[in-house]
N, C-alpha and C positions, 0 to 999 in steps of 0.2 A: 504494500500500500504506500502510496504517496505522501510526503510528509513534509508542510508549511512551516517555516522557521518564521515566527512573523512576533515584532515589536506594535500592542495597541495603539491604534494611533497612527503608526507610520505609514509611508507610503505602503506595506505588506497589506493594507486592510483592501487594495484593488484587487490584490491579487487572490486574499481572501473572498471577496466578493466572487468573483468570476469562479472560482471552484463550487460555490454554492451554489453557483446559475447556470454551470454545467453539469451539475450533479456526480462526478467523479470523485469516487472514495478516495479519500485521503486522513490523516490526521493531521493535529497541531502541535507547534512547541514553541512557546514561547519563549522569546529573548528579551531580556532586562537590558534594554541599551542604558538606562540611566544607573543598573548599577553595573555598566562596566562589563557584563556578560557576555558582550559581543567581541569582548578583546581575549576571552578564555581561549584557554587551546581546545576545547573540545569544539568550540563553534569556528575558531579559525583554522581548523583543519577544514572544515565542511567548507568554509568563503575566505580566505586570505585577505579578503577587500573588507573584512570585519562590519557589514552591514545586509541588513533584509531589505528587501524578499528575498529568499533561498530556500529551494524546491529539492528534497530526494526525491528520486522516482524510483518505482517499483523495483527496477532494477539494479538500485542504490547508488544511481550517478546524476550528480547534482550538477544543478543548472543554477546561475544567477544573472544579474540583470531586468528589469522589468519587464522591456519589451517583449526581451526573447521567452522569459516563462510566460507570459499573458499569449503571446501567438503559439507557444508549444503547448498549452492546454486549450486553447480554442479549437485547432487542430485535432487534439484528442478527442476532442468532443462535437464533431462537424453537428449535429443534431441538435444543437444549441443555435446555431445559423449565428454564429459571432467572427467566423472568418470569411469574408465574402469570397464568391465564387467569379462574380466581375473583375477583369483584372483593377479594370479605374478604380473600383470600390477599394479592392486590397491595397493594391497604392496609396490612397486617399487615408486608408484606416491607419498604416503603418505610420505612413506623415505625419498623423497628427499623435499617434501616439508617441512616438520618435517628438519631438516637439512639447509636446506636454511635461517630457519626461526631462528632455535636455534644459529647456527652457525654461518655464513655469518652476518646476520645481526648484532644479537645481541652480536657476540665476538668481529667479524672481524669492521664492520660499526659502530656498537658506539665508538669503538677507534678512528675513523676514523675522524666521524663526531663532536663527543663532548668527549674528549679526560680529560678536566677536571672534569668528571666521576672514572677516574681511576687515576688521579695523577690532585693532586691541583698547587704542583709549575709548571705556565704557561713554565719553562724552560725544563719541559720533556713531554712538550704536542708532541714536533714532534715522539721523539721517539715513543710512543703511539703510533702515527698515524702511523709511519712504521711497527708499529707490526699486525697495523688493515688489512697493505695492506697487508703486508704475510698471514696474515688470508685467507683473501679472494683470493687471487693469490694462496694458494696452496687448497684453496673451491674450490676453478672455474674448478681445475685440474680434481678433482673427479665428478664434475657434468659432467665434460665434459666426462667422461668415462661411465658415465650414459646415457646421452644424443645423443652422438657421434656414430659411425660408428662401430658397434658392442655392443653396450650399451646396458643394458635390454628396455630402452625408447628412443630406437633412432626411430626417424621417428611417435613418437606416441604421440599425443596432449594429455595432462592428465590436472586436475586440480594445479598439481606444474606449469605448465606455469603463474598461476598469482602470485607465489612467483619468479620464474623465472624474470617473467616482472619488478618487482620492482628491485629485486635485479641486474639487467644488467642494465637500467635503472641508478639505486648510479654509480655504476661500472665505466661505460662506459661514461656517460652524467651528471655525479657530482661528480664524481674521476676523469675522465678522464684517468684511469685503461685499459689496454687491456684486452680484454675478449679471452679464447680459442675459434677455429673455430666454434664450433657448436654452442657454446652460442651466438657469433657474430652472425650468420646467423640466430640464431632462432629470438634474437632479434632484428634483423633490419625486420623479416617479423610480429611479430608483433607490432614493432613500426610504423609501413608502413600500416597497416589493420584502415577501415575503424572505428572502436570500438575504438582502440588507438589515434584517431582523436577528438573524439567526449568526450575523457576522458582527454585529455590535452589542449583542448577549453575550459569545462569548468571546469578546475580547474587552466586556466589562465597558463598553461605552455608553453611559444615559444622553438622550437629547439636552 
């Protein structure tokens, strides 16, 4: 069986999401990034890059990186309809999940969230953080043109919904960020889906 290395909270809960809305067995195991657990040797034997998401698979070889486990279990799971069979569509999902991932998170969200990454004197952590929000406030603009009402993926569930998920998720529910309409809406329907229930039960998240 399959088995989620995933820290609450972190980006792992997209990937947590999309196992529960593929329905493929797996287990969980949680890692304590705050206490340090990601730097153990039992967890950086499994990732040397000491961070989640990180997937064993049945076979007992691990995969990490987001995108590439979110398209390796959509794959596993074609009957889910989360890796399009279009090629424009596959392109289109990969893009923005590639993008989501690169950008959003890792330029925009680490300002955001641990600001003394980028500057040590604690006096220009806010700046920082205002720079994560324009990050991601003019991210949000483009996905929404993607997503939205004429978009190449408007109206079409792909595998970027589980970078999606996380990243609305920071945004919206640990920013406290407005989100544009489409990503709103796409995120409150699957915040609201029975998967996203049963992925913030257990990983101990209340609204």
């Amino acid at each position: 069986m399959m088995t989620l290395y995933f820290t609450p909270g972190a980006c792992s809960i997209g990937i947590h999401l999309l196992l529960e809305r593929t329905g493929l067995a797996y287990e969980r195991r949680r890692v304590d990034i705050r206490a340090g657990e990601n730097r153990e040797p039992w967890f950086t034997a499994l990732n040397p890059k000491a961070k989640v998401p990180v997937l064993r698979r049945d076979d007992g070889c691990v995969l990490t990186e987001f995108p590439v486990i979110a398209r390796y279990l959509a794959a596993a799971a074609p009957e889910a309809g989360l890796l399009p069979t279009d090629p424009e569509h596959r392109l289109r999902a990969d893009e923005l999940t590639e993008y989501l991932v690169a950008t959003l998170h890792m330029q925009g969200f680490s300002r955001i969230f641990r600001p003394a990454k980028f500057v040590e004197d604690p006096a220009g952590h806010e700046a920082v953080r205002a720079q994560g929000r324009a990050i991601v406030q003019d991210g949000l603009a483009i996905v929404e043109r993607q997503i939205g009402p004429g978009g190449p993926l408007a109206d079409i569930r792909t595998v970027a919904d589980a970078a999606l998920f996380y990243i609305l998720f920071w945004t919206i529910d640990r920013a406290g960020l407005t989100a544009p309409p489409s990503c709103a809406r796409l995120y409150a329907e699957l915040r609201a889906s029975e998967a996203a229930e049963r992925v913030f039960a257990a990983e101990g998240i209340t609204p």
